[in-house]
N, C-alpha and C positions, 0 to 999 in steps of 0.2 A: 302503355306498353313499357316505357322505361323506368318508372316511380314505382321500384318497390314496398318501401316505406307507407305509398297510401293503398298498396294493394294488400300489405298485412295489415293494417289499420280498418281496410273495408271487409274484408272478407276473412282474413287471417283469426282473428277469433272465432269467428262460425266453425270455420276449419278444427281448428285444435279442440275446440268443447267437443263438437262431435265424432271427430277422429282424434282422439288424446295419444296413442303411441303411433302416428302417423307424424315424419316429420315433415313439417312443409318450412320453402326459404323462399323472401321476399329480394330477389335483389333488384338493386338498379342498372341501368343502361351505362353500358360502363363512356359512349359515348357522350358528349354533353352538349354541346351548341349544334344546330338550335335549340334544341330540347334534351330531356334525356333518351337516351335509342340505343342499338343494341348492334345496326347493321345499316352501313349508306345504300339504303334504299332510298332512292328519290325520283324526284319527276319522270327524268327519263325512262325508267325502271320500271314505273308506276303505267306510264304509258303505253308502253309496250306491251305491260299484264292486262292492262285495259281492254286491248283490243284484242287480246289470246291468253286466255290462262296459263294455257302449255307452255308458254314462254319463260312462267315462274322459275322453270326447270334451268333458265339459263343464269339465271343468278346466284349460280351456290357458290360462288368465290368472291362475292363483293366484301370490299374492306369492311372489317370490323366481326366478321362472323364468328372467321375461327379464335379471334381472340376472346369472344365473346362464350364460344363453345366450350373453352379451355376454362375460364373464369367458372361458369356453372360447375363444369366437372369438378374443379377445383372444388366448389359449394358442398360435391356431394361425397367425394373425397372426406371433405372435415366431418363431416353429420357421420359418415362411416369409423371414420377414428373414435366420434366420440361415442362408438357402438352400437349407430342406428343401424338397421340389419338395411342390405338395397331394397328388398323387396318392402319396405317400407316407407321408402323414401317417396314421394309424388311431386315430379315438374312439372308446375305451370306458368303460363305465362297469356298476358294481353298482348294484341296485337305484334308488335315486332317484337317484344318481350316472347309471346308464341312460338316466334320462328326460331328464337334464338333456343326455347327449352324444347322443341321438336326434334331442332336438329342434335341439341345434347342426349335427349332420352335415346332417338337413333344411333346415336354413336358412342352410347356408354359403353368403355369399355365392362361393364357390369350391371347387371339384368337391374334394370330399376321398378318399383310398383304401379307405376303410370305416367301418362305424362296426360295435362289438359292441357288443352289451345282456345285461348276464347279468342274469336274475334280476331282472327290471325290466317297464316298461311306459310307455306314450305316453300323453302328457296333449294332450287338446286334437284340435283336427285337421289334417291332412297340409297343408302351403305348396302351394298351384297349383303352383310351379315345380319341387318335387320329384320331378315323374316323368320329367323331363327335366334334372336338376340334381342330383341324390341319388345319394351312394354307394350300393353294394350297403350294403345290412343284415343281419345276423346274429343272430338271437336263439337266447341257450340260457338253458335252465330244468329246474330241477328237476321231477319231480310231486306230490313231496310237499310244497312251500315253502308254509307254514303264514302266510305274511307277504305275500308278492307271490301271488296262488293263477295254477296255470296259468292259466286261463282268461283273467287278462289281458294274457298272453303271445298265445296262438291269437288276442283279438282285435287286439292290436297286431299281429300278422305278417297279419292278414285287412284290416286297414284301412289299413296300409303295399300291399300287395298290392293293391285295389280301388283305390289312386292312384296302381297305376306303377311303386310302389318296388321294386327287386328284393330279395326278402326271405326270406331262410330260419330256420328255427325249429327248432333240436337240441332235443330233449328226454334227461331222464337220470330214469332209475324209480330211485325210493328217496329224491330226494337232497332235500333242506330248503333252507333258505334260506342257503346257501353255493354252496361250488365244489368240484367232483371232480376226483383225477385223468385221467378220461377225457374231461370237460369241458377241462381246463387241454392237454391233447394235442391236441383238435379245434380250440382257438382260434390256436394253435401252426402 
């Protein structure tokens, strides 16, 4: 979720050979220790979503989001100067990398061409202006991801969906907390 660098390296060619004026951006977590990440989501957080999905809703303010929010916008900001049109532009993102480009796509101040969510989920709740301002959404997910569990996928695509947003939800049996060939095809 936070390693842009290996998510343009993994998929980021696929990407550009088969959508060549489509711009896509790989960032990093602008977070660092432990890892790189995007948004202090942790145990206790984790916990909670554990036992209630619904609960995800209660975390749209944990440090690090909106700064992280601001950072992508900013991303989309520059691809726009340098003349990509929005409806070109596509945010995606892994796991909390996800939530960080969900809630950017959600709250662009300008109509962006999609946003993807692999393996991820929505903190917080849906902006009033996104069911009238929101790209499509995309969510794919594994059923086995031991990390992100489905279930807060079905409720991100159920609480995008109950505000409007147009939103669909791949699922892939077997897969963990990565990316499949057959995922990397469908997002293609």
């Amino acid at each position: 979720g936070g390693n842009g660098a290996f998510a343009s390296y993994t998929v980021g060619a696929e990407l550009r050979q088969e959508l060549p004026f489509t711009s896509f951006v790989f960032p990093t977590g602008r977070k660092e220790l432990p890892f790189p990440r995007w948004v202090n989501f942790g145990y206790d957080e984790t916990s909670v979503a554990l036992e209630d999905p619904s609960r995800l809703c209660d975390f749209g303010g944990l440090p690090g989001m909106q700064d992280s929010v601001e950072y992508v916008h900013s991303l989309v900001q520059r691809e726009m100067s340098s003349g990509v049109l929005p409806e070109r532009i596509v945010l995606a993102g892994f796991s909390q990398g996800g939530s960080a480009a969900l809630e950017a796509g959600l709250s662009s101040p300008v109509r962006l061409g999609g946003v993807f969510g692999l393996s991820t989920f929505f903190l917080g709740t849906v902006p009033k202006q996104a069911a009238t301002s929101s790209p499509p959404v995309h969510l794919f997910h594994g059923d086995a991801d031991p990390v992100v569990p489905l279930a807060w996928a079905r409720h991100t695509e159920a609480l995008f969906k109950s505000s409007g947003v147009a939103t669909s939800l791949r699922i892939y049996p077997g897969v963990w907390h990565t990316r499949c060939d057959e995922e990397n095809r469908d997002i293609v």
